[in-house]
Phi, psi and omega in degrees: 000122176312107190291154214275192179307300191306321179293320168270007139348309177297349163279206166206154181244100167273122235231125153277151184300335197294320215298142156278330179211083168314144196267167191239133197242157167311100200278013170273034213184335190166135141316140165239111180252160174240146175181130195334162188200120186312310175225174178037163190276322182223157206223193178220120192293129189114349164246026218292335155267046161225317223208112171208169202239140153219117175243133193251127154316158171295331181303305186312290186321302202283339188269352162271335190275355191250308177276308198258056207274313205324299205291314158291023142273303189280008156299321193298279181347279164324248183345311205288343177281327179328142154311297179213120213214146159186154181254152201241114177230145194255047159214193199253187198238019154271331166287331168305322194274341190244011156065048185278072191213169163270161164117171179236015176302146161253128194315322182283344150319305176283329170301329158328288146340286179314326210268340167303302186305297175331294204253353176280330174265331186056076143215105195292191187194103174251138173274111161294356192116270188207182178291325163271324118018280171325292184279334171304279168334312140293335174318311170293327163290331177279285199305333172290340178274300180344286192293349205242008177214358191304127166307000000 
């Protein structure tokens, strides 16, 4: 059952202190606090080890899974014990295949990648589009684990 504006008013998006550049969310809908978070960038408050969002730009993404895999593996690891976890890319997977990145990956690496976190992790990955896109979508995905789990 959907919780009304007010009830979920009540909620909070807890933002990690790390993210540098916080999404900004509809506060008729949810408070956004920042505070360390065990995993991932954004959390739901009263879940914060359970239920997280990691969101990455495509540079970021493609520069974490071609360079960086060591340390974003064991973040996966950690998400992967969550109730609900997924990782948020602000771009399609059509800017991936025309290779809109830095870098020299090959589009099918990084799709390769993503498709590893899916079955290697049971974690999705969704391409969102853009960035604003990108954050509607977590928002809705955090409140959504909220009602379905509330305390």
């Amino acid at each position: 059952m959907p919780l009304s504006r007010s009830e979920e008013s009540a909620a909070a998006i807890v933002i990690d202190t790390r993210e540098q550049e916080p999404y900004s969310f509809d506060t008729r809908l949810a408070a956004a606090v920042r505070r360390a978070l065990p995993a991932g960038d954004y959390s739901i408050e009263g879940f914060e080890g359970e239920v997280a969002v990691e969101r990455k730009s495509l540079d970021d993404f493609v520069g974490t899974v071609v360079h960086a895999r060591t340390r974003f593996r064991r973040e996966l690891r950690v998400l992967a014990g969550y109730r609900a976890a997924c990782v948020v890319v602000e771009a399609s997977v059509a800017d991936v295949l025309q290779q809109r990145y830095r870098g020299d990956a090959h589009p099918n690496a990084v799709i390769g990648s993503a498709l590893s976190i899916i079955l290697d992790y049971r974690i999705p990955v969704f391409f969102c589009g853009t960035r604003q896109a990108a954050c509607q979508f977590t928002q809705a995905y955090l409140l959504a684990a909220r009602r379905r789990w509330k305390r």
